[in-house]
LUMTI-708792 format. One record per residue (C-alpha): residue in one letter; x, y, z. Coordinates in nm, 2 decimals, always signed. Layout:
<pt res="a" X="X" Y="Y" Z="Z"/>
...
//
This chain:
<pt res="x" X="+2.89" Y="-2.01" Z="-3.90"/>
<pt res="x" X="+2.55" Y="-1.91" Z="-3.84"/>
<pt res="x" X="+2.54" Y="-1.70" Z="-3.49"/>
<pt res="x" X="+2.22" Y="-1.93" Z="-3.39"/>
<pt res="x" X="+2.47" Y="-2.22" Z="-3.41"/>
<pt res="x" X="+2.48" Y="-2.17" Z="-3.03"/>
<pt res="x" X="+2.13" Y="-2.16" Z="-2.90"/>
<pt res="x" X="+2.01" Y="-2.43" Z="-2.79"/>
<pt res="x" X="+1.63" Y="-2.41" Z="-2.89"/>
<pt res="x" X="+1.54" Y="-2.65" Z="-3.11"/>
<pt res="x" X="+1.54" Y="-2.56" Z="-3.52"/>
<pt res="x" X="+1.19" Y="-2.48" Z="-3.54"/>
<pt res="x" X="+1.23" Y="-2.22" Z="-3.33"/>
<pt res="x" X="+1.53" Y="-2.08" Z="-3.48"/>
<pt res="x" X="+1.36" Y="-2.09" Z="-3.83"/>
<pt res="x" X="+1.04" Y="-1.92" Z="-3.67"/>
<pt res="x" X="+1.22" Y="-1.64" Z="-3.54"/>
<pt res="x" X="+1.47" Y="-1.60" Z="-3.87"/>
<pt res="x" X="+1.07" Y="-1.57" Z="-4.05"/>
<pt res="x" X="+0.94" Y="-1.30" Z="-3.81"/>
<pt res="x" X="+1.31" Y="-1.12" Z="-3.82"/>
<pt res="x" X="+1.30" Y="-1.10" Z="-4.16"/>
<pt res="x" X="+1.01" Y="-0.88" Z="-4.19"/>
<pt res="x" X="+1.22" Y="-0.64" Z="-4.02"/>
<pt res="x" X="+1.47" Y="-0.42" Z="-4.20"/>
<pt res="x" X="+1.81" Y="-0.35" Z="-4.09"/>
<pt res="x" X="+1.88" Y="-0.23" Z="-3.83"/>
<pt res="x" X="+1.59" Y="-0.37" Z="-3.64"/>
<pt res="x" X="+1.67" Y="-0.65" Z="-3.80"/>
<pt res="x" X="+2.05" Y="-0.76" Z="-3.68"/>
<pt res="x" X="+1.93" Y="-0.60" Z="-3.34"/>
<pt res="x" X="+1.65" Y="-0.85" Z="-3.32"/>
<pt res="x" X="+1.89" Y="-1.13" Z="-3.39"/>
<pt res="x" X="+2.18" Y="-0.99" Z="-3.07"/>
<pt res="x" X="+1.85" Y="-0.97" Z="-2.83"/>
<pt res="x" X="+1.77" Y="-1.34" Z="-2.92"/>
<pt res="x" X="+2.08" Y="-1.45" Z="-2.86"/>
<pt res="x" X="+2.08" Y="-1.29" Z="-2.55"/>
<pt res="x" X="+1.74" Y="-1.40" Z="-2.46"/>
<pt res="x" X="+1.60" Y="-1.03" Z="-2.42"/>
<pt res="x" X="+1.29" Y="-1.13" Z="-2.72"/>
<pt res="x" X="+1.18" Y="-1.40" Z="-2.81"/>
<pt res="x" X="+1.01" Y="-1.50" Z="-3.17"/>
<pt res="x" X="+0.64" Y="-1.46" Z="-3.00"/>
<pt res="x" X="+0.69" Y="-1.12" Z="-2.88"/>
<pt res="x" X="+0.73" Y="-0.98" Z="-3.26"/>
<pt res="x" X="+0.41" Y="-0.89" Z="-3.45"/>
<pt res="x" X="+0.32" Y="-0.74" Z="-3.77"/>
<pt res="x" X="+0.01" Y="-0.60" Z="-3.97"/>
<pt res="x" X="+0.01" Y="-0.46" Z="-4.25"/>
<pt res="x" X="+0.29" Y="-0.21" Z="-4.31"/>
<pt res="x" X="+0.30" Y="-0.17" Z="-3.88"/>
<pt res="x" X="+0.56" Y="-0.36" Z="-3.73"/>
<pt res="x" X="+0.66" Y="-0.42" Z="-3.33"/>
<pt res="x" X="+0.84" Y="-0.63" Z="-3.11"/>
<pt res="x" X="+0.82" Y="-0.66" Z="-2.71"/>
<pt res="x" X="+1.21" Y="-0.66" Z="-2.53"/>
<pt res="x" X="+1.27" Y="-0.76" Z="-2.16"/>
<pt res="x" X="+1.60" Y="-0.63" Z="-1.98"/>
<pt res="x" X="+1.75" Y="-0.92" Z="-1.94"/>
<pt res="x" X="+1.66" Y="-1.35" Z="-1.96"/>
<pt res="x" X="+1.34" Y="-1.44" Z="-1.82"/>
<pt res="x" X="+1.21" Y="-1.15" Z="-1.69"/>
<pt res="x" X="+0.89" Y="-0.98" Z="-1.87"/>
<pt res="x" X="+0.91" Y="-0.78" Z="-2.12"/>
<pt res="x" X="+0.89" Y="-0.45" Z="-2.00"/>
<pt res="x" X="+0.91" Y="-0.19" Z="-2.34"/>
<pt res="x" X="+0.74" Y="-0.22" Z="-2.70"/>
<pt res="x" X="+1.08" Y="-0.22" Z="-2.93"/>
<pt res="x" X="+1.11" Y="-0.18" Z="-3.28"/>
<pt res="x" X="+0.76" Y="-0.04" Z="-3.32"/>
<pt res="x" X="+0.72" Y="+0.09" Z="-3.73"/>
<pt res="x" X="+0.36" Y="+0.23" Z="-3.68"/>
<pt res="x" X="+0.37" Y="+0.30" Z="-4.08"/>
<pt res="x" X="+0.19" Y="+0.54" Z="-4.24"/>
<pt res="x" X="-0.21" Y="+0.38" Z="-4.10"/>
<pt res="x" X="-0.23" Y="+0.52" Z="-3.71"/>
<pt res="x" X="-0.52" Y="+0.33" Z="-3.66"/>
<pt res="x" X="-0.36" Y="-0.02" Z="-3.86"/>
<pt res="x" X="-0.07" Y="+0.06" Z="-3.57"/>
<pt res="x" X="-0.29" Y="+0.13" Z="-3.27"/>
<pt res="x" X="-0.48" Y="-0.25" Z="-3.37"/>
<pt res="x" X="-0.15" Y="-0.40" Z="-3.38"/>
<pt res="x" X="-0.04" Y="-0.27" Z="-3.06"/>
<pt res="x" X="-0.44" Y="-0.39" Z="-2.87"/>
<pt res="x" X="-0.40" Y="-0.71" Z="-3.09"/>
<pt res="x" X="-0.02" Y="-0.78" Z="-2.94"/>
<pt res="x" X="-0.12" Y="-0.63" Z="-2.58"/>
<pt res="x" X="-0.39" Y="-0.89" Z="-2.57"/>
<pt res="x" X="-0.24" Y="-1.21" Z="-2.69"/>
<pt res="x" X="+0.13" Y="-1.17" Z="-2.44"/>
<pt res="x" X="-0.14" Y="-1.09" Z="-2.15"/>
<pt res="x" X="+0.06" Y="-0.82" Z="-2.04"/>
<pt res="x" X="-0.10" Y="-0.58" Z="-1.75"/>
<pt res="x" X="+0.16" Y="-0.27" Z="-1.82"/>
<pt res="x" X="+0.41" Y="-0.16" Z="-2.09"/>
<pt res="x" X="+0.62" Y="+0.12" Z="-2.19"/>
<pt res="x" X="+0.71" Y="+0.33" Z="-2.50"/>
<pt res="x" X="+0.96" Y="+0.55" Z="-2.57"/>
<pt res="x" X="+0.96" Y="+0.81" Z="-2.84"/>
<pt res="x" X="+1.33" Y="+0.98" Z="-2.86"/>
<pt res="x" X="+1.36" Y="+1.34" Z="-2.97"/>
<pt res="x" X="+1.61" Y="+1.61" Z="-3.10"/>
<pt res="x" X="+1.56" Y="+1.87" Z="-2.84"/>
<pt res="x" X="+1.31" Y="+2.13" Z="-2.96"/>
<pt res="x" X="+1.11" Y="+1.87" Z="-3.17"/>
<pt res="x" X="+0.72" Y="+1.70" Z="-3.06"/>
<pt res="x" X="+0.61" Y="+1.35" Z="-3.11"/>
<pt res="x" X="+0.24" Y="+1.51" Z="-3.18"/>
<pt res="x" X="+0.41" Y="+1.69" Z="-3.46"/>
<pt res="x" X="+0.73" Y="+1.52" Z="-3.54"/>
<pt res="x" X="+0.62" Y="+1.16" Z="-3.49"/>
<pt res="x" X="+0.23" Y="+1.20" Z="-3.53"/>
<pt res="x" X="+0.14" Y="+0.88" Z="-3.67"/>
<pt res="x" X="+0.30" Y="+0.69" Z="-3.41"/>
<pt res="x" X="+0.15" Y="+0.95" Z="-3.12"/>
<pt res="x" X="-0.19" Y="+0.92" Z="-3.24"/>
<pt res="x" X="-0.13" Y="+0.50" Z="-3.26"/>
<pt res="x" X="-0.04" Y="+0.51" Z="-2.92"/>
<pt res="x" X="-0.32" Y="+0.74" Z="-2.80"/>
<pt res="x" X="-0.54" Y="+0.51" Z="-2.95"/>
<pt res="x" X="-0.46" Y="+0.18" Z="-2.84"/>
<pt res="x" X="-0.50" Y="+0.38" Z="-2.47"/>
<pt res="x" X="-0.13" Y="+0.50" Z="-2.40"/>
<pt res="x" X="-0.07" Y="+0.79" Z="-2.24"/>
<pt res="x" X="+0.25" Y="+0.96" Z="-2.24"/>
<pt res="x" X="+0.31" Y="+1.06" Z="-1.88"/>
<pt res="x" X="+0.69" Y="+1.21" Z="-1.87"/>
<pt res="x" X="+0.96" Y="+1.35" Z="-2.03"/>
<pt res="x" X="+1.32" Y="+1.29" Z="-1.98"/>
<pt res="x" X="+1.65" Y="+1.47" Z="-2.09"/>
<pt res="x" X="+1.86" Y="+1.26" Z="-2.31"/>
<pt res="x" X="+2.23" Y="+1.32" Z="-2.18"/>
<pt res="x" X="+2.57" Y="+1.25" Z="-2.33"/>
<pt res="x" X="+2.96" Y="+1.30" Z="-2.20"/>
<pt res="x" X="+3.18" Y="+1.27" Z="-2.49"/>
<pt res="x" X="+3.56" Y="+1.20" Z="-2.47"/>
<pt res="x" X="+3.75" Y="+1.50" Z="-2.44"/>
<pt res="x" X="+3.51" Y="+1.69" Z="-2.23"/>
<pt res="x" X="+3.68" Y="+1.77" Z="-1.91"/>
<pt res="x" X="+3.64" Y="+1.48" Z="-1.64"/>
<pt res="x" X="+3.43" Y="+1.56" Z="-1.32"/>
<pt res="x" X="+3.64" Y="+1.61" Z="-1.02"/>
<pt res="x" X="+3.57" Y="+1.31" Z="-0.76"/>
<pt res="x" X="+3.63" Y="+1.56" Z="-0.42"/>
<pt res="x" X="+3.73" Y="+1.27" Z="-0.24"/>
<pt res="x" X="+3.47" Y="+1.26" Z="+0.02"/>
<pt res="x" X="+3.31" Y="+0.88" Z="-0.01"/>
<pt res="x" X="+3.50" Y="+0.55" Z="-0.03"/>
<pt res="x" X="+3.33" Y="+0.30" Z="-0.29"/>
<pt res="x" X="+3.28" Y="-0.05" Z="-0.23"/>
<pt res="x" X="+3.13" Y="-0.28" Z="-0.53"/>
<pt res="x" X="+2.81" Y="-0.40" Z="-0.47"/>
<pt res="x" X="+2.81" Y="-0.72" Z="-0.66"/>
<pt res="x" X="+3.07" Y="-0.83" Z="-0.37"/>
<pt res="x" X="+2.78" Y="-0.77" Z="-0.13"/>
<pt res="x" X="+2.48" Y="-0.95" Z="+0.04"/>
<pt res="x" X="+2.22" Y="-0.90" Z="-0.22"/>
<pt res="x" X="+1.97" Y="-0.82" Z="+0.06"/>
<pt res="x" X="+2.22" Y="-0.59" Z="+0.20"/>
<pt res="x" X="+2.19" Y="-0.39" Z="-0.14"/>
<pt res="x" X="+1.82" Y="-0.43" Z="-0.20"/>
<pt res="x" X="+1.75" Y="-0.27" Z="+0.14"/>
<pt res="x" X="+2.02" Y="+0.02" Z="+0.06"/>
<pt res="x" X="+1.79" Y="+0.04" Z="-0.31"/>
<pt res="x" X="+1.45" Y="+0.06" Z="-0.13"/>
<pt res="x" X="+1.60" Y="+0.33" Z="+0.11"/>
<pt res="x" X="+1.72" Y="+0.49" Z="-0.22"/>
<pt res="x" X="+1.30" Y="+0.48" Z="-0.38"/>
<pt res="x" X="+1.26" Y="+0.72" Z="-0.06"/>
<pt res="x" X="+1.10" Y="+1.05" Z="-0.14"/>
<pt res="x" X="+1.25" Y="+0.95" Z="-0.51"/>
<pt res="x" X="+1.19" Y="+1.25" Z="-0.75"/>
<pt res="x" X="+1.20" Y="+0.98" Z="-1.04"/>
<pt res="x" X="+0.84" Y="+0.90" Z="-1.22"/>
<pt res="x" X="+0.90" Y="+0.51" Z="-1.28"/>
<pt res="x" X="+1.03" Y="+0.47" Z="-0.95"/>
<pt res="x" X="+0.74" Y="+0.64" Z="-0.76"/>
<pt res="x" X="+0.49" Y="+0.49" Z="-0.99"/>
<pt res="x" X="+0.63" Y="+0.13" Z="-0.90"/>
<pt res="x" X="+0.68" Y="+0.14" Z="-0.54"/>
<pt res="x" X="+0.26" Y="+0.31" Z="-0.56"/>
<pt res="x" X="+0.17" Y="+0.03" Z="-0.70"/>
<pt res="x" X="+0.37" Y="-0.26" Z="-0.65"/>
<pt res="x" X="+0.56" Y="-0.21" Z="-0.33"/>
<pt res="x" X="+0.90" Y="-0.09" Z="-0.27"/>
<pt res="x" X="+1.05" Y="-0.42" Z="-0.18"/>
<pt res="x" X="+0.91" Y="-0.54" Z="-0.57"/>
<pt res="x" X="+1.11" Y="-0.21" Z="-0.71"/>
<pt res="x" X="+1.42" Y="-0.32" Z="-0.57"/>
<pt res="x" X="+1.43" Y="-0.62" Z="-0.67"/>
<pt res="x" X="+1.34" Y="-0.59" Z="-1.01"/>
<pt res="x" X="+1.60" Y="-0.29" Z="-1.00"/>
<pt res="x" X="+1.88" Y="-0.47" Z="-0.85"/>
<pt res="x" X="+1.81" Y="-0.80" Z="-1.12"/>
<pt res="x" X="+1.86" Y="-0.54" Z="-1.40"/>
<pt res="x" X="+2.15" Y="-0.38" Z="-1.28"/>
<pt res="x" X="+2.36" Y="-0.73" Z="-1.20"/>
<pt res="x" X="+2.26" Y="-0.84" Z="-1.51"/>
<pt res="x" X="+2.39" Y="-0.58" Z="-1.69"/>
<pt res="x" X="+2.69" Y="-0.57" Z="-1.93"/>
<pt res="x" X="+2.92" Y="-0.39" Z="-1.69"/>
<pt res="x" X="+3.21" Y="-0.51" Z="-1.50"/>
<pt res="x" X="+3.16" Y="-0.65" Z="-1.18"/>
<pt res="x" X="+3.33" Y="-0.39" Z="-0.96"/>
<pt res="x" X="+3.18" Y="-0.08" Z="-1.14"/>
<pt res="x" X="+2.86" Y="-0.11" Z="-0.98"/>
<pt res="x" X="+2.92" Y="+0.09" Z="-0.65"/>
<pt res="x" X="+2.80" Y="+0.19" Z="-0.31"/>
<pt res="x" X="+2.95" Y="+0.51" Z="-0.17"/>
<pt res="x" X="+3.06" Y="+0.55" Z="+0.21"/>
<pt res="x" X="+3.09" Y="+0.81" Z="+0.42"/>
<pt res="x" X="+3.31" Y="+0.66" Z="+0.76"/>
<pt res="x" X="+3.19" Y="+0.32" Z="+0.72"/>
<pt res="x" X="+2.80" Y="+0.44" Z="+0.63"/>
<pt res="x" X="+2.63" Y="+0.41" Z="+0.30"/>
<pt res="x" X="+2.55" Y="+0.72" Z="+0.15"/>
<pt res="x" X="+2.43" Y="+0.60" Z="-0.23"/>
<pt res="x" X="+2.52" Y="+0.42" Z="-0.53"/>
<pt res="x" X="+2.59" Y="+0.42" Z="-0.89"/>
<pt res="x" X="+2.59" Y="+0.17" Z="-1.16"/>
<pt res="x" X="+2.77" Y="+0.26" Z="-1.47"/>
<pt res="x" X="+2.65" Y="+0.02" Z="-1.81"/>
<pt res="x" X="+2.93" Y="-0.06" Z="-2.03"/>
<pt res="x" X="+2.84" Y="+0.33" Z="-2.20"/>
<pt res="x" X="+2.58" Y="+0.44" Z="-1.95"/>
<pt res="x" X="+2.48" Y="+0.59" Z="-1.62"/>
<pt res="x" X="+2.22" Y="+0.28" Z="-1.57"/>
<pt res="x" X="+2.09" Y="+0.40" Z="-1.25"/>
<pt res="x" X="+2.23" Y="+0.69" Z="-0.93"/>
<pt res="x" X="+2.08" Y="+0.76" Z="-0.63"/>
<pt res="x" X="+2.14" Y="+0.90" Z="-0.25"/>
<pt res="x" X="+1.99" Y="+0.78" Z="+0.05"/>
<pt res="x" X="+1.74" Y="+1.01" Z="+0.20"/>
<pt res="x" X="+1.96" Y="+1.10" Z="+0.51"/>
<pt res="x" X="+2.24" Y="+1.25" Z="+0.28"/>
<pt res="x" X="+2.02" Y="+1.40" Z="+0.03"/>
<pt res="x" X="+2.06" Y="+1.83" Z="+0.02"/>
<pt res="x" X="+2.47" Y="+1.79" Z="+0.05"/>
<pt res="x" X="+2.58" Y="+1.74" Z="-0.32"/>
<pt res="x" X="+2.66" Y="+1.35" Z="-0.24"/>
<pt res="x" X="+2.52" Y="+1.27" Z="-0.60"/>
<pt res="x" X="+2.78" Y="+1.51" Z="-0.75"/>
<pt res="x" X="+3.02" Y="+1.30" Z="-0.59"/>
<pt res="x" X="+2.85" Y="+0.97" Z="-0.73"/>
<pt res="x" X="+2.80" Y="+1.09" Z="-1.08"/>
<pt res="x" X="+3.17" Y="+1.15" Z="-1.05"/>
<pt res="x" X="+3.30" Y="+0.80" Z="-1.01"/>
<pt res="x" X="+3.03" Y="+0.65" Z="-1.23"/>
<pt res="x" X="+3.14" Y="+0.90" Z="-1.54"/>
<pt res="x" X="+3.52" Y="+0.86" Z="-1.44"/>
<pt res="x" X="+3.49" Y="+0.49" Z="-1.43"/>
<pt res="x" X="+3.35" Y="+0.48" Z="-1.81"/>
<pt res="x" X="+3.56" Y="+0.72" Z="-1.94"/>
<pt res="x" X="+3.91" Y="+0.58" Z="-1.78"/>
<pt res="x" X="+3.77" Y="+0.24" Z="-1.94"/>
<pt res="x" X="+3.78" Y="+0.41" Z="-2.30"/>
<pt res="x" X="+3.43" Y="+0.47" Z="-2.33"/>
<pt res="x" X="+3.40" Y="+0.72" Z="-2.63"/>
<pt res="x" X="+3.05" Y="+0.86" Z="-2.55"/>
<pt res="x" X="+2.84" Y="+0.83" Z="-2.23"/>
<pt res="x" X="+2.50" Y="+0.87" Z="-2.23"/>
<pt res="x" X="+2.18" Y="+0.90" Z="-1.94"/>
<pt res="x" X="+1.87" Y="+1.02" Z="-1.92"/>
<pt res="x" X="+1.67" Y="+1.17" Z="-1.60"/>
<pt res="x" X="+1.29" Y="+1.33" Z="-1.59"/>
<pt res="x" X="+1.35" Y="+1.63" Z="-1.68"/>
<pt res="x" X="+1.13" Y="+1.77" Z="-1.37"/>
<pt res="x" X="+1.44" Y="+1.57" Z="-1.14"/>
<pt res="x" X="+1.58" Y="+1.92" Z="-1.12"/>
<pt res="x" X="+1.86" Y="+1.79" Z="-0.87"/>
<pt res="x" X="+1.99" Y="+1.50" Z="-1.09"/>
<pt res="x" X="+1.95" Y="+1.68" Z="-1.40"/>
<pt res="x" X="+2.19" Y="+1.97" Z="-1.27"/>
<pt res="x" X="+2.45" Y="+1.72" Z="-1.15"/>
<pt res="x" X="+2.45" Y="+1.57" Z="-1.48"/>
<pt res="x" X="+2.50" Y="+1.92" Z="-1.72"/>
<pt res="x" X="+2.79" Y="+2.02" Z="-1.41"/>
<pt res="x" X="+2.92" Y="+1.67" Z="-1.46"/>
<pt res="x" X="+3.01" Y="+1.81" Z="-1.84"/>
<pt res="x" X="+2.70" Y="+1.63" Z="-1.99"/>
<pt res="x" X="+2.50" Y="+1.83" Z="-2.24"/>
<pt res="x" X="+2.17" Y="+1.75" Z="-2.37"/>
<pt res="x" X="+2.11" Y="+1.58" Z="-2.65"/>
<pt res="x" X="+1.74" Y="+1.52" Z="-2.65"/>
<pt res="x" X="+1.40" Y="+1.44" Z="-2.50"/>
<pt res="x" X="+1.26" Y="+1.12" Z="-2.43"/>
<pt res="x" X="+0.88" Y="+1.09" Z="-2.45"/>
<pt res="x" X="+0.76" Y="+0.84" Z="-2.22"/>
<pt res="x" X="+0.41" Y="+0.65" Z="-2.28"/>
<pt res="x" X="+0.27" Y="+0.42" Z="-2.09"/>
<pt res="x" X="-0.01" Y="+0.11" Z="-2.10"/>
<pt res="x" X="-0.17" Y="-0.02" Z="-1.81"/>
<pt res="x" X="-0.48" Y="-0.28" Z="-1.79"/>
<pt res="x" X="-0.67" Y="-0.01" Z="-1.56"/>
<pt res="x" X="-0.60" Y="+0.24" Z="-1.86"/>
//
């Protein structure tokens, strides 16, 4: 059986998107096809020119997309760059984000020039970089010193939580977050932040909030093989809470048989970053983060 069988779009678009999807290879491909099903693309956010290929992908069903995906620049920077203006200009988006991963010690202007050099000229501008981070099985588990009392937050008032996430965006040391609450607000943040992590694949009590004698002090929210998102509220910040955190997210995951781990943090998040390689995690890359904006 076909895995569209279930969708219930009608043929024309199934057949539309098996067309775009084909001018993918595998792996982008089959990976196209589990994000349709899970409404994460869709057949008009693919696009391809030439030898360049690309597709859009959203977090989760019917939010925006947020992240180019699957973007084969091939071996014309300036073909690429015209796809990327060209698809920028017919979804109507006003910002977007790319990502080029890294073994550590390589650089996308050397190692991934063609794709650098499509990005810089369709106006992105690569603005961070984040440490790739992975806790494999068999690496020593953190010890959890017992200090907080976890609750799950899917159990909770959702505007209970989004006010504990916009307390979180507080002083944040965390580029994306600081850039959204700048320009959108920090009430917009949270709830875009708190719609992607209850709609991730996770089970509903591993996302958590910590307390300290009946107050909040942070949260965690471990992905079915990630640390999706930590933070401490300001008041308890400078008294190694998000040790504590980082603890029960990574000992949640790895008690659930979760071979490898992975996160990422900025890599100038000096605080998170150390909890993470104390936590056992080494790094395993860099992360190059560009991004598109309208004013750009």
């Amino acid at each position: 059986m076909s895995s569209w069988a279930h969708l219930r779009e009608p043929p024309f678009v199934r057949m539309e998107a098996f067309t775009l999807f084909d001018q993918f290879p595998e792996p982008a491909r089959s990976q196209l096809v589990s994000a349709f099903d899970e409404g994460k693309t869709r057949p008009e956010w693919c696009f391809t020119e030439g030898q360049a290929r690309l597709a859009y992908w959203a977090p989760f069903p019917g939010s925006e997309p947020v992240i180019t995906w699957q973007f084969d620049p091939g071996p014309d920077p300036v073909a690429a760059a015209g796809l990327l203006r060209r698809s920028l200009a017919e979804m109507g988006l006003s910002k977007i984000i790319h990502d080029i991963p890294l073994k550590p010690g390589l650089s996308p202007v050397v190692d991934r020039a063609v794709e650098h050099e499509a990005l810089a000229l369709a106006g992105f501008t690569m603005e961070v970089e984040r440490l790739m981070l992975e806790w494999a099985a068999g690496t020593d588990l953190p010890d959890d010193p017992g200090r907080l009392v976890y609750h799950p937050a899917r159990r909770m008032n959702p505007s209970y939580v989004l006010d504990i996430l916009i307390r979180v965006s507080e002083g944040s040391l965390d580029h994306d977050t600081r850039v959204e609450v700048a320009t959108v607000g920090a009430e917009r943040e949270a709830r875009w932040m708190y719609d992607d992590l209850i709609n991730r694949k996770a089970k509903p009590d591993w996302f958590v909030i910590g307390y300290l004698g009946g107050t909040p002090v942070g949260l965690v929210a471990p992905d079915d093989h990630s640390i999706a998102y930590i933070g401490v509220l300001p008041e308890h910040r400078g008294h190694g809470y998000v040790n504590d955190l980082l603890a029960k997210g990574t000992r949640t995951l790895a008690e659930a048989g979760v071979p490898r781990i992975v996160a990422a943090t900025d890599a100038a998040n000096v605080p998170t970053a150390g909890a993470f390689l104390r936590a056992g995690y080494s790094e395993v890359g860099r992360l190059y983060r560009y991004y598109w904006r309208t004013s750009s």
